[in-house]
N, C-alpha and C positions, 0 to 999 in steps of 0.2 A: 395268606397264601401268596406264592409269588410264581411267576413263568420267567426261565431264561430262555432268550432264544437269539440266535443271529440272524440279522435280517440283512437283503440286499437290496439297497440303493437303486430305482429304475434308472435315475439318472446317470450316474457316474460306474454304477453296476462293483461297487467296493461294500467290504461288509462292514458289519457294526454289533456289535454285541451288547443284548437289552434285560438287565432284570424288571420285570414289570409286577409290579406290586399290587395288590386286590386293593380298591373301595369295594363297598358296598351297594352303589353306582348300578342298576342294573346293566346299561349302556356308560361306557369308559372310552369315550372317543380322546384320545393322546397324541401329542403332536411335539416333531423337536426337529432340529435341522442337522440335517446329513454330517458328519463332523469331517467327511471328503470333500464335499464340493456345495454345502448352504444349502440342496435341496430339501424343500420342505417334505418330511417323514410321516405318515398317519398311518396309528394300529388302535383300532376299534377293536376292545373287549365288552365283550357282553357274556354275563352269567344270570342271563333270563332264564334259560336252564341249568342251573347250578342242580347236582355239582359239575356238571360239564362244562368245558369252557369253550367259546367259538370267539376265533380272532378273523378280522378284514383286515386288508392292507391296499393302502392308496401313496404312490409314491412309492413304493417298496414292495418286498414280496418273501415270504420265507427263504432263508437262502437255503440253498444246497449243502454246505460244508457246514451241519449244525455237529455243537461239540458234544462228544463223548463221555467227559466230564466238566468238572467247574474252567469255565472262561481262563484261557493264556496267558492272557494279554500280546496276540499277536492283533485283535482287530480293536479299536476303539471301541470302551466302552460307554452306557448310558443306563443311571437309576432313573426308571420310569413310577409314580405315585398319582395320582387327580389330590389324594387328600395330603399331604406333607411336599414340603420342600427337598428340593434331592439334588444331592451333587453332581458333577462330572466329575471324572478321573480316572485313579484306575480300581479294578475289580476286587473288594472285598468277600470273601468267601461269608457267608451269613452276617454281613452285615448290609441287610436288607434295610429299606426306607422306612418301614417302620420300628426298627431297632435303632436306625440311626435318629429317629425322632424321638423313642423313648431316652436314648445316651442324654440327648442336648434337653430335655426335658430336667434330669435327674441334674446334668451341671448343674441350670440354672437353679434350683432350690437346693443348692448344695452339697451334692450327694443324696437327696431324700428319692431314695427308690419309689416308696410307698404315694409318698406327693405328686411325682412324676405319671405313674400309676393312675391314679384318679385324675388328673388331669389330659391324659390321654383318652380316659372314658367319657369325660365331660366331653372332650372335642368329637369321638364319636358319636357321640347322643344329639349331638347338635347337626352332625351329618347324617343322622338317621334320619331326623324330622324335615330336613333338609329332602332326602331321596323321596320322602313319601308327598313333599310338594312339589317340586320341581314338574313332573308330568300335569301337573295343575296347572300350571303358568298361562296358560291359554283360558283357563276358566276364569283363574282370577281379574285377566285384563276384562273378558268378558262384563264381570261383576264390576269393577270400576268404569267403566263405560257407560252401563245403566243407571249409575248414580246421578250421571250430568244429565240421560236421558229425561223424557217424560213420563217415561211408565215406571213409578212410585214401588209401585204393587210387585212388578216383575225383577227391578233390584231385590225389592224385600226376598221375593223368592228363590233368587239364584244364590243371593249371601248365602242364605239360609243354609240352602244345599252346600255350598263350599264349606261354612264354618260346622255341615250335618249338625243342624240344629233345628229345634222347633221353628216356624218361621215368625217375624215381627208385625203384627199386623197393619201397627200407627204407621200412618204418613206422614206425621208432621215432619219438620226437619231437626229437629232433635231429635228424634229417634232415628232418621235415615239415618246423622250422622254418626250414630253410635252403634247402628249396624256397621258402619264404612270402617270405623277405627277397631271394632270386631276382629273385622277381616286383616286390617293391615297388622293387627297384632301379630294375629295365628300364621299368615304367612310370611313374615316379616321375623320372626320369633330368632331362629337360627342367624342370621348377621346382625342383631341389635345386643347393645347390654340393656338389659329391661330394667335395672335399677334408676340407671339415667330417665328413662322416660317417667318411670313414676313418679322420682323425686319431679320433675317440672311438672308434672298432671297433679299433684297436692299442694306444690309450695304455691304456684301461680296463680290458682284462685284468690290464696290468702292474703298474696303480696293485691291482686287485684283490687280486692274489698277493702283494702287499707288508706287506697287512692281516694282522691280528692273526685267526687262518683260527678259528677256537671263535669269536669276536665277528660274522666277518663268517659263520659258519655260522650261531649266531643269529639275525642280520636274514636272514637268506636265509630260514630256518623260518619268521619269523613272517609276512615279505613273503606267502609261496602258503600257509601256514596260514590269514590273514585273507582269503585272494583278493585280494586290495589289488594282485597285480601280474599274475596272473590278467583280473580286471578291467578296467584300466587300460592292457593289452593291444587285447585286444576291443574299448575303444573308441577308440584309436588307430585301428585297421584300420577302422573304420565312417567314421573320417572321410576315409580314403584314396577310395575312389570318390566322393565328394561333390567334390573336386578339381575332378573331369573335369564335374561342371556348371559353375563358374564357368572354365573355359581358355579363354574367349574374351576375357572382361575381363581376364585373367591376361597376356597377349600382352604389352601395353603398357608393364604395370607387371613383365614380366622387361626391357624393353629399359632399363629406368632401375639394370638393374645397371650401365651402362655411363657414367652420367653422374653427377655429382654433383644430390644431391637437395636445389638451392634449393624453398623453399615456392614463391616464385613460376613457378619454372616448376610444380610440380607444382597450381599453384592452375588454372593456363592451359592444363595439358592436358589434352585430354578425354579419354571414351573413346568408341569408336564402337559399342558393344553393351550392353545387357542395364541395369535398373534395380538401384538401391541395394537397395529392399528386398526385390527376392525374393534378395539372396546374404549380408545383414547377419547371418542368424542361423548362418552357420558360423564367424561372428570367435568371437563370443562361443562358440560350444563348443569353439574349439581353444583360446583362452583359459582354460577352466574347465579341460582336460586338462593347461595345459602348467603350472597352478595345481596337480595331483594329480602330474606327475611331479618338479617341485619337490624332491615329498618323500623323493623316492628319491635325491636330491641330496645332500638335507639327512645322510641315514643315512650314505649313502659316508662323507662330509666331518667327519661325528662322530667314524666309525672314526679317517678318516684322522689329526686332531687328537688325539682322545679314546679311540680304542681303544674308544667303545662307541657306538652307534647311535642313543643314547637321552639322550647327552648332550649339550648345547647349551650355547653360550657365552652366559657371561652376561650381557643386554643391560638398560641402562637399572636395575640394581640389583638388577633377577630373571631368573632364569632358568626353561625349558622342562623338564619333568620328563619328556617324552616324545616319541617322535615322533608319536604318535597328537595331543598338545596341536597340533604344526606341524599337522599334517593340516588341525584345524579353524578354523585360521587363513585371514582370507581371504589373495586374491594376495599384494597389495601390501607385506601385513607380511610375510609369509613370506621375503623377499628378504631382512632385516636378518639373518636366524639363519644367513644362509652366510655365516660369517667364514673371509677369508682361503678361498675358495671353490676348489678345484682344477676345476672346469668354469665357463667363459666364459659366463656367460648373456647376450644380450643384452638387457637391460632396459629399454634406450630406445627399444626397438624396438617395444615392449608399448605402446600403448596402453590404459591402465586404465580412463580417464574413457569413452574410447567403449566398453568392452566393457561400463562399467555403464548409462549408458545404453540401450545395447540391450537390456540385461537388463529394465532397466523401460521400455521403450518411450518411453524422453523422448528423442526424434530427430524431426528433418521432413530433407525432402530435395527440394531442386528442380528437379525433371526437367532446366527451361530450361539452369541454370547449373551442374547436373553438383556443387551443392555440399551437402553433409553440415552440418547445424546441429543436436549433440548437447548436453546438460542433465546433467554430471558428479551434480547434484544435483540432478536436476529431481524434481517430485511434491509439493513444497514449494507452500505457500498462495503465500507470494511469489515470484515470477518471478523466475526466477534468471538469470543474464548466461550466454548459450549459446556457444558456441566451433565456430566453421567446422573444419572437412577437403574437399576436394573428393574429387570418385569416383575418381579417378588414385592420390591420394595412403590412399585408403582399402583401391582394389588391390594398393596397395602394400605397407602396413601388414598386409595379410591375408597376404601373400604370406609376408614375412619373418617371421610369427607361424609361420605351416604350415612355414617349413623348421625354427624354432626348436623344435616341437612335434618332428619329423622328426627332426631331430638328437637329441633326447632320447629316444626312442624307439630310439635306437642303444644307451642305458643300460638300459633294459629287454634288448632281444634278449642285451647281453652278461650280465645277471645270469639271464637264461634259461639261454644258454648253459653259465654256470657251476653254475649246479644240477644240470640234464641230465648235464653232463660234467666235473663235480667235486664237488661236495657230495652226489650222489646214490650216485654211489660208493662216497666215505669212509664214508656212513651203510649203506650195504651191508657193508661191511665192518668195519663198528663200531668207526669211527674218531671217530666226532659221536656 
């Protein structure tokens, strides 16, 4: 279902002409900048009572001169969607955001209608399960909260209630833990590929047990001796409910699992919610996390080579004496000391320049054009040459950094698991 309507500008008081296209979204709060004068535009659709539709306007206001039939082109037009990418231009008569999503669908598998088809039902099934958590997001942080808490009993019970399940009785910390990754499944479900998490939740026990078990009791000791994996837990889980503020920009940039990612389309797509900078400072901290799990990487991949944790191959003529020296390495170098890496990292996925960037605040962004202009090196006397991303392509890049952090976080749970349920044993039995 879609709404055309012309709306008028408070600021500049000039019209603009909006197809706005239905999610399933009960609330569809939509945002895009005046294409007169950069003011920020807001039209909140809600079909809480569908089939009726009720629209708010902030910044705007229904105009008076609405058309009689399809859009002129005498006012500047705008495709509005939450779930697809939509362009600016000019006014296509039924070519609505999501026919233009099924066209670019159908290119990319060659023509295949049929393919296109089902892959547009998968992306809404995922936004369904997606609308039916999202008003959760407050229960869920609740539920990760309780976990660090000390009441045992009352995580068990609130999971419980979230995953509407029997509830878990055991306190021990293997079962808290496996109520906790319960949850992160089931609400986490819609922006992961769950194939990735599973192959690292099967392979890494087995690579585990193959290890040299005194070397990898070792690193295991020193891992929750230092808190280093303790830590690094905790803020994993902090960044899980910060998700569910950005899953509206999120929408868009899941449906581009389904296409091939030219820049120019993602230069041309927009998005129809939410500005850059109030969501720019979760890249950079699941970046600096997936910079600290790295290093849990690195230790495996010692064993696995080297049989000790601590040893690194030697690059450029020297070599690392420690994992604690990796630690203090930043990202980028970090990547050279996985030789021969038994885990897939995707590294081209990372963007490094924008996460530094953001770190020092050398970014602008323009409402207008949706486009991202960071300063890998900015702070510099002389002005340095800036390098464009648009907001699609930024959702994007967030996106796959959060499943890549995610997926790593399946390496933690399993050296958890192996403590709990193997090296806490042995050392019980004075076997370590």
């Amino acid at each position: 279902m879609n709404t055309c309507m012309t709306i008028t500008c408070a600021t500049c008081e000039q019209d603009t002409d909006c197809r706005i296209g239905y999610s399933n979204r009960l609330i569809q709060p939509i945002q895009f900048a005046c294409p007169h004068c950069n003011s920020t535009v807001e039209i909140t659709l809600d079909i809480s009572e569908a089939p009726h539709s009720n629209f708010t306007f902030t910044g705007c206001d229904s105009s008076k001169n609405q058309p009689a039939g399809p859009f002129d082109g005498t006012n500047p037009f705008v495709d509005l969607h939450l779930d697809f990418p939509v362009k600016f231009g000019a006014y296509t008569l039924g070519m609505t955001p999501w026919f233009a999503a099924i066209n670019q669908l159908q290119d990319g598998n060659g023509g295949d209608r049929e393919m296109a088809m089902r892959q547009s039902m998968f992306h809404s099934s995922r936004l369904n399960i997606l609308n039916q958590l999202y008003p959760r997001s407050d229960e869920l942080k609740k539920v990760i909260n309780l976990y660090h808490g000390s009441n045992k009993q009352l995580f068990q019970k609130r999971a419980a209630e979230f995953l509407e399940k029997e509830q878990e009785k055991s306190l021990l910390q293997q079962d808290l833990n496996a109520t906790l990754y319960c949850v992160i499944a089931k609400a986490f479900f819609p922006f992961v590929v769950h194939e990735h998490g599973k192959e690292i939740s099967e392979e890494l026990p087995k690579l585990l047990f193959g290890l040299d078990q005194t070397q990898l009791g070792l690193f295991i000791a020193d891992l929750f001796k230092s808190g280093f994996l303790t830590d690094l837990q905790r803020d994993c889980l902090r960044i899980y409910p910060r998700v569910f503020d950005v899953e509206i920009p999120f929408r868009p940039a899941l449906f581009l699992d389904f296409i091939e990612e030219q820049e120019s389309e993602l230069i041309a797509g927009r998005v129809s919610s939410q500005d850059f900078f109030g969501l720019k400072d979760i890249y950079k901290d699941v970046l600096e996390i997936i910079a600290r799990q790295i290093v849990l990487v690195a230790g495996i991949n010692n064993l696995y080579h080297r049989g000790n944790f601590n040893s690194f191959k030697a690059i450029d003529g020297g070599t690392l004496s420690s994992l604690q020296k990796l630690s203090e390495k930043t990202l980028s170098d970090k990547f050279k000391y996985l030789d021969e890496c038994w885990y897939n990292l995707s590294v081209s996925d990372l963007n490094l320049g924008l996460r530094n960037a953001i770190a020092h605040n050398n970014i602008d962004y323009n409402n207008k054009t949706q486009i991202v202009t960071y300063y890998p090196e900015g702070g510099r006397l002389n002005m340095m040459e800036g390098k464009n991303v648009s907001f699609l392509a930024f959702m994007r890049s967030l996106l796959l950094a959060f499943r890549e952090m995610h997926n790593l976080h399946h390496v933690i749970k399993s050296l958890y698991y192996f403590k709990l349920l193997v090296y806490d044993r042995h050392t019980a039995q004075g076997e370590v």
